[in-house]
C-alpha positions in Angstrom: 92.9 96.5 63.7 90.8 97.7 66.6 87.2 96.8 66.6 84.3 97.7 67.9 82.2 95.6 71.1 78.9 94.9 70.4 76.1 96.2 73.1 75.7 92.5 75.1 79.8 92.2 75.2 79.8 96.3 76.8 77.1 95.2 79.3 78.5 92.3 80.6 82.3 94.2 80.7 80.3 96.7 82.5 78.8 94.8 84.9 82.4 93.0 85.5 83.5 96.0 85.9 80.9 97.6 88.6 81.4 94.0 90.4 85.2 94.8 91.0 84.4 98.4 91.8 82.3 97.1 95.0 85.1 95.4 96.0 87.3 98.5 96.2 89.5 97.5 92.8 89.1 100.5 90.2 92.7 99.8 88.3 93.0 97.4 85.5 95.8 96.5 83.4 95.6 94.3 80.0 98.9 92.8 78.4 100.3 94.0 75.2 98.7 92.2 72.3 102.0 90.1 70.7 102.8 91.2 67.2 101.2 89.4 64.2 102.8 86.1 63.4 103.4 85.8 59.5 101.6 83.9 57.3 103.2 81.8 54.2 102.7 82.9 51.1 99.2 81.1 49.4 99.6 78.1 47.4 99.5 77.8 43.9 96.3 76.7 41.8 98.0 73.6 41.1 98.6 73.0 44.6 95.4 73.5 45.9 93.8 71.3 43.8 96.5 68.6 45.4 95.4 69.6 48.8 92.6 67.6 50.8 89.4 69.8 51.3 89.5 71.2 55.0 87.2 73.3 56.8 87.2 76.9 56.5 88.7 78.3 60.0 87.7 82.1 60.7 90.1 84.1 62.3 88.6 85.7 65.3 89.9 89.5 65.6 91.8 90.8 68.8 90.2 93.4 70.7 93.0 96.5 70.4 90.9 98.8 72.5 91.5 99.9 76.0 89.3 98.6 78.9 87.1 101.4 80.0 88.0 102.2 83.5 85.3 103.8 86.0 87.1 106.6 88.2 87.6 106.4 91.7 84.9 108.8 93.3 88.3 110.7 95.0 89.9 111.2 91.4 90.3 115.0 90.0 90.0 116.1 94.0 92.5 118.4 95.2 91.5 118.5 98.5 92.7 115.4 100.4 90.7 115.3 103.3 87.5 115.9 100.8 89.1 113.0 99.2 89.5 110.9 102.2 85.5 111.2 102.6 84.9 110.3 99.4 86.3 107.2 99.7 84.6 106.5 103.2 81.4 107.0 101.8 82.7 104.2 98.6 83.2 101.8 101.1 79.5 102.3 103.1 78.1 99.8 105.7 80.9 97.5 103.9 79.5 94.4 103.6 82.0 92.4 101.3 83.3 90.1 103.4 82.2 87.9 106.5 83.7 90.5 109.1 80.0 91.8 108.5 78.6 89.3 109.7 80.8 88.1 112.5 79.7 90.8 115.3 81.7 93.9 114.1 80.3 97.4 115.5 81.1 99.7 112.5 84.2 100.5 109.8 87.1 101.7 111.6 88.0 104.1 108.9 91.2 106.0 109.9 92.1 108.9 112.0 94.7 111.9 111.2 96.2 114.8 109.3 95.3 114.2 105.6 98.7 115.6 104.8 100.3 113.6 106.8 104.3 113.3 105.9 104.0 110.3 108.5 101.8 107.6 108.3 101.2 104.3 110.7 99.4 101.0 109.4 98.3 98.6 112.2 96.9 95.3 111.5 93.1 95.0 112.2 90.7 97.2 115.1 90.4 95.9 118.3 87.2 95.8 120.6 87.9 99.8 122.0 88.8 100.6 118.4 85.1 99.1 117.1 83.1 100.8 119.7 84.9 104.4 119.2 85.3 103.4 115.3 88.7 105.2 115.9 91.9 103.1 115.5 94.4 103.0 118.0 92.3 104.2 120.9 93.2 101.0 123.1 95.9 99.9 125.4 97.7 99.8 122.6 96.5 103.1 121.4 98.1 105.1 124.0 101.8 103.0 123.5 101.2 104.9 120.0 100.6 108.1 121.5 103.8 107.7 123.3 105.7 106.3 120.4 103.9 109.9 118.3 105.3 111.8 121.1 108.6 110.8 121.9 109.4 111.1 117.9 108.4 115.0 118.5 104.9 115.0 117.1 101.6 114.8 117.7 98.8 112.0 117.3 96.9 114.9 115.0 100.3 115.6 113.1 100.3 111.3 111.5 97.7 109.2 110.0 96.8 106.3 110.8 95.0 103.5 110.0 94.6 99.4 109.9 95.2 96.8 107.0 91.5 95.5 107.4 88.7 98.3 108.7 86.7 95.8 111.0 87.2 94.1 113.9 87.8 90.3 114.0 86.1 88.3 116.0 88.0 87.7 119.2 90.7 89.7 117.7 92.1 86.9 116.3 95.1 87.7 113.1 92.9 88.6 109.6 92.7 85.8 107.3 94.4 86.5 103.8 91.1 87.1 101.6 90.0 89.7 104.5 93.1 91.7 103.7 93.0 91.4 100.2 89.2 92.2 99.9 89.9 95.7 102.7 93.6 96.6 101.6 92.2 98.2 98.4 90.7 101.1 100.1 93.6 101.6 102.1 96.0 102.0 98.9 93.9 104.5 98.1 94.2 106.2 101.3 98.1 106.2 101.1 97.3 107.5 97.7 95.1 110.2 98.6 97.8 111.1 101.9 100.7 110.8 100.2 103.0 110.2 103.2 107.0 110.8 103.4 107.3 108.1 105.6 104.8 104.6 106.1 105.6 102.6 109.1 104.1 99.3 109.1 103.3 98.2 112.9 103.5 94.8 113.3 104.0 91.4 110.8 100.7 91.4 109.6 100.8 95.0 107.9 104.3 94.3 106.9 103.6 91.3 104.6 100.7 92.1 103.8 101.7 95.9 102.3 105.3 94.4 100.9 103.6 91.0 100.0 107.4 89.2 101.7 106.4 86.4 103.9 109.5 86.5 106.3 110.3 87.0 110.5 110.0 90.6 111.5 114.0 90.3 112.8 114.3 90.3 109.1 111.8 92.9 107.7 113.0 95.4 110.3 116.3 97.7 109.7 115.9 98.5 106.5 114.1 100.6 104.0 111.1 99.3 101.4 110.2 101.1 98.3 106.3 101.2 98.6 104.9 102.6 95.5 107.1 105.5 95.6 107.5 106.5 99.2 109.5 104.8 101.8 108.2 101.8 104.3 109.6 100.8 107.4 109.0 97.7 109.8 108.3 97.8 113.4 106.7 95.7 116.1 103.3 96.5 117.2 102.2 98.6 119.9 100.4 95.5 121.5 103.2 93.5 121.2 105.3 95.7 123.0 102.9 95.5 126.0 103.0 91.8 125.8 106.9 91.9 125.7 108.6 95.4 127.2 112.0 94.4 126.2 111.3 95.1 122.7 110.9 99.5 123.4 114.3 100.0 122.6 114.4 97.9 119.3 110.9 100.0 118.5 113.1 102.7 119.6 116.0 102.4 117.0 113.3 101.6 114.6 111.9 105.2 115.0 115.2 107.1 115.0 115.5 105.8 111.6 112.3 107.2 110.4 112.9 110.7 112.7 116.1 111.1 110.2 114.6 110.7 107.5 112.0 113.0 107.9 114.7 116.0 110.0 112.9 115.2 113.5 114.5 116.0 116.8 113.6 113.9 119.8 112.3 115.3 122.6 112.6 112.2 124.5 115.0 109.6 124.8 112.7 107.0 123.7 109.8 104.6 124.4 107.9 104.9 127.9 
C-alpha cells in the first residue's frame, strides 16, 4: 500500500535530486516493486504456547509512490532553438568537472540549424574551438565544411556539436567521467534537434554515444539505433588530416548517410 514520506525523507530526496540536476541528469527510473511473497497461515494457540519467545520483527512498508522528477528547463517548449538556450543557460559557467579548472576558455556549446535532419558529434573542442567557443572552427573545422559541402549542404543546414563542451588540456582524448559528467546535456540536445541522421566523427563519440568499446574498422558500415534515430560511424576530421588516405573511406561513409536522407552530391567526394 502506498505511503506517505515524511518532511526530513522529502528534503533529503530533494536535495538528491537537485544534486543530480547540476550534473545535467533530470531522468530517473525505479524498479518494479516484486509481488508480495505469501505468508503461512498463523499457528494454532496450542502451538504457540510450544514456540520459544522471539522478538517482535516490524515489517517496514515499501514506498509504492513515484519519485518526483524536476523538469528539464527545455520541457513543454515547442520552439527548439528557444529550447536549445534553455539548456545553455542549465549548464552556466559549467563547473562540474576538472576541465574548469584545467585552463579551458569558455563552454563550446554547439553551432547549427535547430532542426537539423543532420547532425555531427565530435569528440572534445580544440584550442581555435575554445577561443571562438564555436566547434569545428579549426583545421579540422574546415575538412567539415568540405565534408557539409560535398554531401550537398551547408554548414548552417547540420548541427553540430562535441561529446564534452570544453577543451582538454593539451587536447589530449577526454577521460571517461568527463564524458559521462558532459554527455547529459548533449542527449538533450539530440533530444531537443531531433535529427534524421547522427554521425559520430571519430572513436571517441562512437563509444561513448553507443557505449561498444570496439576498432572503428568495425563500428563503421553499418547502421546504430540511437534512441530512435539512426547513428553512423566515421573517422574524424583531424584524423583525416593526420592520414589522407582515409577521404575515400570517409567518403563511402557519407554516401551512406546522403541515401538515407534523398541527398544528391554535388561533388565526387572529399577534397
Amino acid at each position: 500500500m502506498p505511503i506517505t514520506l515524511d518532511a526530513e525523507t522529502k528534503r533529503a530526496l530533494s536535495e538528491r535530486l537537485r544534486f543530480y540536476n547540476e550534473l545535467g541528469i533530470y531522468d530517473f527510473y525505479r524498479s518494479p516493486v516484486a509481488a508480495a511473497v505469501s505468508t503461512p497461515d498463523p499457528p494454532s494457540e496450542t502451538q504457540r504456547d510450544e514456540m520459544p519467545r522471539q522478538k517482535t520483527a516490524t515489517a517496514v512498508p515499501v514506498v509504492d509512490e513515484d519519485l518526483f522528477v524536476a523538469p528539464k528547463p527545455e520541457s513543454g517548449v515547442a520552439d527548439p532553438a528557444q529550447a536549445l538556450r534553455l539548456i545553455r543557460e542549465d549548464i552556466g559557467d559549467c563547473t562540474r568537472c576538472r576541465l574548469a579548472k584545467q585552463g579551458r576558455k569558455q563552454i563550446v556549446f554547439g553551432v547549427g540549424n535547430p532542426k537539423a535532419e543532420l547532425m555531427f558529434i565530435g569528440e572534445a573542442p580544440g584550442a581555435d574551438e575554445d577561443q571562438q567557443g564555436e566547434p569545428f572552427v579549426g583545421r579540422a573545422g574546415q575538412l567539415l565544411n568540405n565534408m557539409i559541402k560535398a554531401m550537398g549542404l551547408r554548414r548552417e543546414d547540420v548541427y553540430i556539436a562535441n561529446i564534452i563542451k570544453c577543451r582538454p588540456p593539451g587536447n589530449r582524448t577526454p577521460e571517461r567521467d568527463e564524458c559521462d559528467t558532459c554527455s547529459p546535456f548533449l542527449m538533450r540536445q539530440i533530444a531537443v534537434i531531433h535529427p534524421k541522421v547522427i554521425v559520430a566523427l571519430g572513436a571517441v563519440a562512437a563509444k561513448t554515444l553507443l557505449a561498444i568499446n570496439a576498432p572503428m574498422a568495425e563500428l563503421r558500415g553499418r547502421w546504430y539505433d540511437f534512441r530512435g534515430t539512426k547513428l553512423a560511424v566515421t573517422y574524424h576530421p583531424a584524423y583525416l588530416l593526420r592520414d589522407p588516405r582515409q577521404k575515400k573511406e570517409t567518403w563511402k561513409d557519407l554516401q551512406i548517410v546522403m541515401k538515407e536522407l534523398g541527398l544528391q552530391a554535388p561533388a565526387k567526394g572529399v577534397e
